[in-house]
C-alpha positions in Angstrom: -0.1 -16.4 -2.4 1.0 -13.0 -2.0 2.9 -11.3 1.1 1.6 -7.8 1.5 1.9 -5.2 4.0 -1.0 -2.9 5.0 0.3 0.1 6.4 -3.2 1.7 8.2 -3.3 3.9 11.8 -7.3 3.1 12.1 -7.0 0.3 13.5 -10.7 -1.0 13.3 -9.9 -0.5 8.8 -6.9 -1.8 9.3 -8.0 -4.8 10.7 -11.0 -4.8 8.6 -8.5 -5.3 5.5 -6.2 -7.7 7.2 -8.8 -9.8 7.4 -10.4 -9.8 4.4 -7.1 -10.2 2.7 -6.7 -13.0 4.7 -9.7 -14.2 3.5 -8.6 -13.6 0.4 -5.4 -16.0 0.7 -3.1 -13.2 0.5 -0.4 -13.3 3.6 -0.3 -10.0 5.3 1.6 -8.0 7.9 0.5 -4.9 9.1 2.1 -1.7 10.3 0.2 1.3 11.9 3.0 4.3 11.8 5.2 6.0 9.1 8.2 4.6 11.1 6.6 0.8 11.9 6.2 1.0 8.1 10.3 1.9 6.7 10.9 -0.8 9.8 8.7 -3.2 8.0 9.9 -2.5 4.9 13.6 -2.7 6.0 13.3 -6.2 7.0 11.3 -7.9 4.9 10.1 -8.5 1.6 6.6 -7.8 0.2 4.8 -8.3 -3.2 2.7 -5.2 -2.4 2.8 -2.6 -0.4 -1.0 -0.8 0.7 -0.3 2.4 2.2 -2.6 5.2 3.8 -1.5 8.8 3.1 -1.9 10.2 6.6 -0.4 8.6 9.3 1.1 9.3 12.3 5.2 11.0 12.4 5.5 10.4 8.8 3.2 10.1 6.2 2.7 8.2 3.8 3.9 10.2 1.2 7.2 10.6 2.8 7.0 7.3 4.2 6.7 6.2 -0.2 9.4 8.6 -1.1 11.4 7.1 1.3 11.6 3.8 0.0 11.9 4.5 -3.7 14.9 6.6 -2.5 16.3 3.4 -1.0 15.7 1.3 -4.2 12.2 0.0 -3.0 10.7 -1.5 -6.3 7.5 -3.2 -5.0 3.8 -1.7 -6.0 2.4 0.7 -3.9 -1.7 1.5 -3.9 -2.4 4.4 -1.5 -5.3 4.3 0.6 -6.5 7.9 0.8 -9.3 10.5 1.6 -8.4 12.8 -0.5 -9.7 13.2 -4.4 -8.3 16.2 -6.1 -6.4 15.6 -9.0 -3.3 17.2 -7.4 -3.7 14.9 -4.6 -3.7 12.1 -6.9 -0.6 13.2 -9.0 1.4 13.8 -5.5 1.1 10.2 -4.7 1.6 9.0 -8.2 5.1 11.6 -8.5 6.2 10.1 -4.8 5.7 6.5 -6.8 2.8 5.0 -5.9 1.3 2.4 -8.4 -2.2 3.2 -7.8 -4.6 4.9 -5.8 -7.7 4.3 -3.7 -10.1 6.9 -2.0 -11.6 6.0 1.2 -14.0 4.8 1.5 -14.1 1.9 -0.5 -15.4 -1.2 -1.1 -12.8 -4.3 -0.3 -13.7 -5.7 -3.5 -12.6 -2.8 -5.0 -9.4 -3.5 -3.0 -9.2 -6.8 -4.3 -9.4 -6.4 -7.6 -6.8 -3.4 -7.5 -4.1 -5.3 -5.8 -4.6 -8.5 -8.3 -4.4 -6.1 -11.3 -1.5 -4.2 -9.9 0.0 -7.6 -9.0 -0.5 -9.1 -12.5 1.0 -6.4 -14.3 3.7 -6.3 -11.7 4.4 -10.2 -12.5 4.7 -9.8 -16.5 7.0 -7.1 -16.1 9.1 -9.0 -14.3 8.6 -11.8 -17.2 9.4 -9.2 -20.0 
């Protein structure tokens, strides 16, 4: 199954989603800081990235734009509070894949990160 990373600074959510992913049969590692995060994402290889927008040093905005600046190509859902449609295109513009507003359901999270991973594996097909 999939290796993901959860990138999360509540720990009781984060943990919450790890397991349930888990669950899920998905492998995941988790990180709880911007900088955990680009360490993470220096050293290994992930089919999907979830990432919260605010979290601690860097967020995840910068922690996104980082990445794709360093030729990061995996998918990228955000995990966020925040629902304006500015705050939505900011994420999407830094190159997020899609978007999730806290709270949500983890079968909403589920079913985002198989959509986002099936369309990520026919691309790569096509």
């Amino acid at each position: 199954m999939a290796n993901l990373l959860v990138v999360e600074d509540d720990e009781n959510l984060c943990q919450t989603v790890q397991d349930w992913l888990i669950f899920e049969k998905y492998t995941v590692e988790v990180a709880t800081s911007g900088p955990d995060a680009l360490e993470q994402l220096s050293m290994n290889v992930f089919d999907l990235i979830v990432l919260d927008w605010f979290l601690p040093d860097i967020n995840g905005i910068d922690v996104l734009r980082r990445y794709r600046a360093a030729g990061g190509r995996t998918p990228v859902l955000m995990l966020t509070g925040q629902d304006s449609n500015d705050a939505r295109q900011a994420g999407l513009d830094a190159g997020a894949d899609g978007y999730i507003k806290k709270p949500f359901k983890l079968q909403e999270l589920s079913a985002q990160i198989k959509s986002t991973l099936t369309l990520n594996t026919e691309r790569k097909i096509t």
